[in-house]
C-alpha positions as CSV (number, residue, x, y, z in Angstrom):
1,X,-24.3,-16.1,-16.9
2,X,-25.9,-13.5,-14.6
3,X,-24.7,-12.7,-11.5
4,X,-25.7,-12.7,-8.4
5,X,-25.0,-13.2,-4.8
6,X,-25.3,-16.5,-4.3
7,X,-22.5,-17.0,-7.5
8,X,-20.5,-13.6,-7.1
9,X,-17.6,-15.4,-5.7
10,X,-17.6,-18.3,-8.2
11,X,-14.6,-19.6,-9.9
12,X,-16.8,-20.1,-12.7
13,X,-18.4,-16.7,-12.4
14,X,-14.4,-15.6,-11.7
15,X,-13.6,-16.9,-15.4
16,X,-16.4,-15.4,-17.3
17,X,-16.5,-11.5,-15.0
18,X,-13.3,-9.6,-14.0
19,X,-14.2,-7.7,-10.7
20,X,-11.5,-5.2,-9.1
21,X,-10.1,-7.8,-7.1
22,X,-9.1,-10.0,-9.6
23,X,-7.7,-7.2,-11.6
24,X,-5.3,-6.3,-9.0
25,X,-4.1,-10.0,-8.6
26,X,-3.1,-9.7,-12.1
27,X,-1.3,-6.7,-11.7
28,X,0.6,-7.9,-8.7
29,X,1.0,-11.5,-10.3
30,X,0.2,-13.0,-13.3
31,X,0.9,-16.7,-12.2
32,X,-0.7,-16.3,-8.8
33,X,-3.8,-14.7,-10.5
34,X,-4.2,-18.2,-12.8
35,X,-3.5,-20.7,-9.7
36,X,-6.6,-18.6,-8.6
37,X,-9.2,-18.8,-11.3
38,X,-8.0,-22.6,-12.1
39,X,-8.3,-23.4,-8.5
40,X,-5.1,-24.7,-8.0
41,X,-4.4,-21.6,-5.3
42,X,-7.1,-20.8,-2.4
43,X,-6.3,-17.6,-0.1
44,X,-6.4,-19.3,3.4
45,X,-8.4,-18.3,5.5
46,X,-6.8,-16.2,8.4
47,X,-8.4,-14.5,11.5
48,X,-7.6,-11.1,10.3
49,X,-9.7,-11.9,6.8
50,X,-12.5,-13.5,8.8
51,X,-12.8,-10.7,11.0
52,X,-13.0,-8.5,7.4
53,X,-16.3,-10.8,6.6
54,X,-17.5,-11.0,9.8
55,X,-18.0,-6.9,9.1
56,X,-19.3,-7.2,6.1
57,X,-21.5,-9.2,7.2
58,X,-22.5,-7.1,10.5
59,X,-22.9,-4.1,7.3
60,X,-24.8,-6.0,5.2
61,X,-27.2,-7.0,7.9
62,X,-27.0,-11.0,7.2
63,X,-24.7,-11.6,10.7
64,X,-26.7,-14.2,12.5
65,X,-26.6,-16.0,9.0
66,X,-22.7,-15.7,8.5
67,X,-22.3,-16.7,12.0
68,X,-24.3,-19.9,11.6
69,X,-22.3,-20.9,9.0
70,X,-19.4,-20.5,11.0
71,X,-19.8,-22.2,14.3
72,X,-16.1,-22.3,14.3
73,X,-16.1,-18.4,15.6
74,X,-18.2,-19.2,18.4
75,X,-17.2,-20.5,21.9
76,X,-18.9,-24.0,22.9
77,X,-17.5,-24.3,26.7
78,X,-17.0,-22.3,29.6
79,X,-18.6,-19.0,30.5
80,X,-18.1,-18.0,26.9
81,X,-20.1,-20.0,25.5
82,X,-22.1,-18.8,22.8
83,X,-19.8,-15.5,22.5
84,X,-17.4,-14.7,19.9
85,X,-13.7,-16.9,20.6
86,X,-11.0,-14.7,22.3
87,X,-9.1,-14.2,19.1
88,X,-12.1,-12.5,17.2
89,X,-14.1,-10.4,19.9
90,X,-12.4,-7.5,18.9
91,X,-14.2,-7.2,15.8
92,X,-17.4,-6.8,18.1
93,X,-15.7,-3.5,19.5
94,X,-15.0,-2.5,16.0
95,X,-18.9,-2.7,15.1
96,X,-20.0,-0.5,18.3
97,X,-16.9,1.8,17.7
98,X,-18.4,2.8,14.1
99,X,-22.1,2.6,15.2
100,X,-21.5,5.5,17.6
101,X,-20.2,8.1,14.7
102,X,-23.2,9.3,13.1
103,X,-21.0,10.3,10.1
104,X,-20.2,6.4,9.1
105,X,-22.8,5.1,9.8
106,X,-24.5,7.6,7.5
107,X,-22.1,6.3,4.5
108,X,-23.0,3.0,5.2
109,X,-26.7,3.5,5.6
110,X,-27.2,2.8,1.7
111,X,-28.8,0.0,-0.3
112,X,-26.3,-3.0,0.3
113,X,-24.5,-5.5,-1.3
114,X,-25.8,-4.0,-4.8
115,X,-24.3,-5.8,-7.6
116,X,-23.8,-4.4,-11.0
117,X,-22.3,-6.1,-14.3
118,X,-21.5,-4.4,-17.4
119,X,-18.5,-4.7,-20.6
120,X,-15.7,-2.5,-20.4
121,X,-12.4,-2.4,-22.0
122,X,-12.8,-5.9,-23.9
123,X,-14.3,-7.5,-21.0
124,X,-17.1,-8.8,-18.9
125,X,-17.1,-7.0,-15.7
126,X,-18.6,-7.5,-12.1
127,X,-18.9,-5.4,-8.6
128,X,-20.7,-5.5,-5.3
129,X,-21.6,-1.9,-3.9
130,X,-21.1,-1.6,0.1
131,X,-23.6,1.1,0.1
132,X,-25.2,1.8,-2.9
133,X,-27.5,5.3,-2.8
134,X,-29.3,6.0,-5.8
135,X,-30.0,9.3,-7.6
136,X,-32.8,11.2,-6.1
137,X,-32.9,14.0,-4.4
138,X,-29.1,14.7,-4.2
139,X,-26.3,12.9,-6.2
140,X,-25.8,9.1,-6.5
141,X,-23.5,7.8,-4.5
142,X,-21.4,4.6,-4.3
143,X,-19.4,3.7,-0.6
144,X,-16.8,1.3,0.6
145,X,-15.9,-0.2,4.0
146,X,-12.6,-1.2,4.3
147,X,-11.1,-2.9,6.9
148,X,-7.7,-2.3,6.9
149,X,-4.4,-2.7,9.0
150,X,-4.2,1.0,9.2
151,X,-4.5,4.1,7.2
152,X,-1.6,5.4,7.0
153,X,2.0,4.0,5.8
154,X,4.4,3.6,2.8
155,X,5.2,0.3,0.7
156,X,7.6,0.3,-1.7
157,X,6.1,-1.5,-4.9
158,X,7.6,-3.1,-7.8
159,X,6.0,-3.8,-11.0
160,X,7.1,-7.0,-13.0
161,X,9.0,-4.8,-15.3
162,X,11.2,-4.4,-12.3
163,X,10.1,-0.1,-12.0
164,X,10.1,0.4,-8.2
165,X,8.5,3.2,-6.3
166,X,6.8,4.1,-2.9
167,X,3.4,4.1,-2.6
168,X,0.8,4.5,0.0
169,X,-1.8,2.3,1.7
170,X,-4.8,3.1,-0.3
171,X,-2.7,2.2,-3.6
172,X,-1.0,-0.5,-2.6
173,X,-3.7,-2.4,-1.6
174,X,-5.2,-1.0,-5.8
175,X,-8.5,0.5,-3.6
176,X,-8.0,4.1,-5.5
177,X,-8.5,1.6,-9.0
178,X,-11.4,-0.3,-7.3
179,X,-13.3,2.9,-6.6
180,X,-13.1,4.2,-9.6
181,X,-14.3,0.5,-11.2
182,X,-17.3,0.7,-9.0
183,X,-18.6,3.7,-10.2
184,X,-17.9,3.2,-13.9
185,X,-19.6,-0.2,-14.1
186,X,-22.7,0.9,-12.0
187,X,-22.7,3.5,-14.9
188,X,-22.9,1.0,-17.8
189,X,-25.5,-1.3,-15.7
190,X,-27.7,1.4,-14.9
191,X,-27.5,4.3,-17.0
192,X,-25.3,3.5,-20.6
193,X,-24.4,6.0,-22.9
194,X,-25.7,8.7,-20.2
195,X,-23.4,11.8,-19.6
196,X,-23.3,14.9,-17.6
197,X,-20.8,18.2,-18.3
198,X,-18.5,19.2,-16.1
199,X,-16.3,22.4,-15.8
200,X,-12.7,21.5,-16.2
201,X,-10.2,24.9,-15.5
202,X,-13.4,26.7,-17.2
203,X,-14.2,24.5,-19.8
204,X,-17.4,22.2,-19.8
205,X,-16.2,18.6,-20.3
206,X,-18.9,15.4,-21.1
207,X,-18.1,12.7,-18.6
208,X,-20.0,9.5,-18.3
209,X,-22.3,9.6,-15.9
210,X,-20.9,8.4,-12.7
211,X,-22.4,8.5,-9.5
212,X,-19.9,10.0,-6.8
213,X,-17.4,7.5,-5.0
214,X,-16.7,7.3,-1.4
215,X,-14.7,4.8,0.9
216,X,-15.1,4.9,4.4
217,X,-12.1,2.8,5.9
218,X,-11.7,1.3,9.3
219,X,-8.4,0.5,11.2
220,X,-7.3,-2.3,12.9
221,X,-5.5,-0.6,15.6
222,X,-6.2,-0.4,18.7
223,X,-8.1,2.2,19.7
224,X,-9.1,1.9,15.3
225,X,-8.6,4.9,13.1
226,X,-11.8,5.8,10.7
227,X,-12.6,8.2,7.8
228,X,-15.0,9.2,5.4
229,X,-12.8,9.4,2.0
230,X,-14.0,11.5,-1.1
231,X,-12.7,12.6,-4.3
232,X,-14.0,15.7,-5.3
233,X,-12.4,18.8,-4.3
234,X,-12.4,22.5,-5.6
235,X,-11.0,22.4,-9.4
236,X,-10.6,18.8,-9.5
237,X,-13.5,17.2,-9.8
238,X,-13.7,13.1,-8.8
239,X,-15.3,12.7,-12.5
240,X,-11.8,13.4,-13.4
241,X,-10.4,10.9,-10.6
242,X,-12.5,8.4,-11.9
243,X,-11.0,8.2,-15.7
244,X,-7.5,9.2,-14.7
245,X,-7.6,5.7,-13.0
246,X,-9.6,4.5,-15.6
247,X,-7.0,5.5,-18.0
248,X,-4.1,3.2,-16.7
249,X,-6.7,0.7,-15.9
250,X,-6.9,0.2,-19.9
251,X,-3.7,1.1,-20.8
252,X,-2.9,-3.0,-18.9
253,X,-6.0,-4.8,-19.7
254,X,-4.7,-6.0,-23.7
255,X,-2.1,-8.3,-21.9
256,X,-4.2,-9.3,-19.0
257,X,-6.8,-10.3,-21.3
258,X,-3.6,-12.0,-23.3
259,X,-2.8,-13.6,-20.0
260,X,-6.1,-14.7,-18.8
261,X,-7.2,-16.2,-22.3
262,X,-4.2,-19.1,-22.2
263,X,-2.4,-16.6,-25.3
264,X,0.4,-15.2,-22.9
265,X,2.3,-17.0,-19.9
266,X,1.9,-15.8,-16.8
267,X,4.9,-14.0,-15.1
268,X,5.9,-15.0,-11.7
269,X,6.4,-11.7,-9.1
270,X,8.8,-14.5,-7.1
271,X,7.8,-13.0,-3.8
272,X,3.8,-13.3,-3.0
273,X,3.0,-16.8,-1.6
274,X,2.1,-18.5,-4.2
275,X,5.3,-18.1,-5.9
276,X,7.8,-18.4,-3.1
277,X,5.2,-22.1,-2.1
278,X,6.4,-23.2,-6.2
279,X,9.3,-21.9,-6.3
280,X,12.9,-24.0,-8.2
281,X,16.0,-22.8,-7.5
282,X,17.7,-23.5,-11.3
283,X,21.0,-21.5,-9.9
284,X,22.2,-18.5,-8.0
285,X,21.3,-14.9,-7.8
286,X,23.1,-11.9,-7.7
287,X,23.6,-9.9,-4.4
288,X,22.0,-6.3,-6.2
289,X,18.8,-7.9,-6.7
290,X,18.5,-7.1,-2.3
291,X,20.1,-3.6,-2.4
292,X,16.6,-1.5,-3.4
């Protein structure tokens, strides 16, 4: 199967490619990630996640298409009619708010919606680049838009091997593993086998040749927050980044792929919605599982 845009989203295309997405519903829950690809479990659709493709759509430069298709975002009475409904307008004030810095609108003034396929660890893989620059002058570079609650917070996370820790917003939500997918997979699509040195604490190092990763996130507050977020910095460069995350990225794909292929049940988390919507009581728990 090849992909493209019209099938990126696919359940079918979802069986045969892993994308970062799907990746991190398997890391957060096994069962939830197979009610997904057998089509037993559909995200619904809430405003704030509409909003989220209403942006993308504003980005990728396809909004009077995506609005068409969803009459149900536009007023049909009254003097609104024809404007956005009350409860999504904001996201109208999110779009002039970044089209005024010259600095994201910069980052996001790439080739969009570039899609790249490639195998990696075992797999079939799949992404779709924001804003996609490609080598020519200066280096390649890959960029994100996120639109996000805000950009700055704690969640405390807990694996299903019950290990517990605090993390922040960009982890949580596995966007530091997704950037670093993005890149890699462009790599293999567009350049395979092709490596450039780097110097590592004075050493040269051969890393594969990944273009440079950026995300450029938007809040959801009000006034929004907004940054431009890199990876390289002086004696660390993001090639490093890029197969540190890469690293444990591997290190959990043998029993995903276990998982995913019918060889391996699925583990329950017992807390996302899916599992609390299927959930059997078969007795009673003890009171310490609460005390974190």
């Amino acid at each position: 199967m090849i992909v493209t845009s019209e099938n990126y989203f696919d359940l079918e295309t979802n069986r045969e490619y892993f994308g970062s997405t799907q990746y991190k519903n398997f890391r957060q829950c096994e069962a939830k990630a197979m009610a997904t690809l057998s089509g037993e479990y559909v995200m619904p659709m809430t405003d704030a996640l509409m909003m989220g493709k209403y942006l993308d759509a504003w980005n990728n430069g396809n909004l009077d298409e995506f609005r068409a298709r969803h009459p149900e975002l536009i007023s049909s009475k009254g003097p609104t009619m024809g404007q956005l409904k009350a409860n999504y307008r904001k996201i109208n004030d999110v779009i002039e708010f970044i089209e005024k810095d010259a600095k994201l609108m910069e980052a996001l003034s790439g080739e969009k919606q570039r899609i790249f396929s490639g195998e990696m660890f075992g797999t079939k893989w799949k992404v779709a680049v924001d804003s996609y620059f490609k080598r020519a002058i200066m280096q390649g570079r890959i960029v994100d838009l996120k639109y996000i609650k805000e950009l700055f917070g704690r969640f405390w996370e807990q694996d299903q091997d019950g290990i517990g820790t605090w993390v922040g917003v960009f982890q949580h939500w596995g966007y530091w593993d997704q950037i670093s997918i993005y890149p890699a997979i462009e790599q293999i699509d567009q350049r395979p086998g092709e490596t450039v040195n780097i110097d590592v604490d004075g050493q040269m190092q051969e890393f594969p040749d990944w273009y440079e990763p950026f995300i450029v996130p938007i809040s959801k507050q009000d006034p929004p927050d907004k940054d431009v977020i890199s990876f390289e910095t002086p004696g660390y460069s993001y090639h490093q980044f890029i197969e540190q995350k890469l690293s444990v990225i591997e290190s959990y794909m043998p029993r995903i792929l276990a998982v995913k292929s019918g060889k391996v049940e699925p583990k329950r988390c017992e807390t996302c919605d899916y599992c609390r919507a299927t959930k059997v009581l078969t007795g009673t728990t003890h009171y310490t599982k609460y005390d974190i």
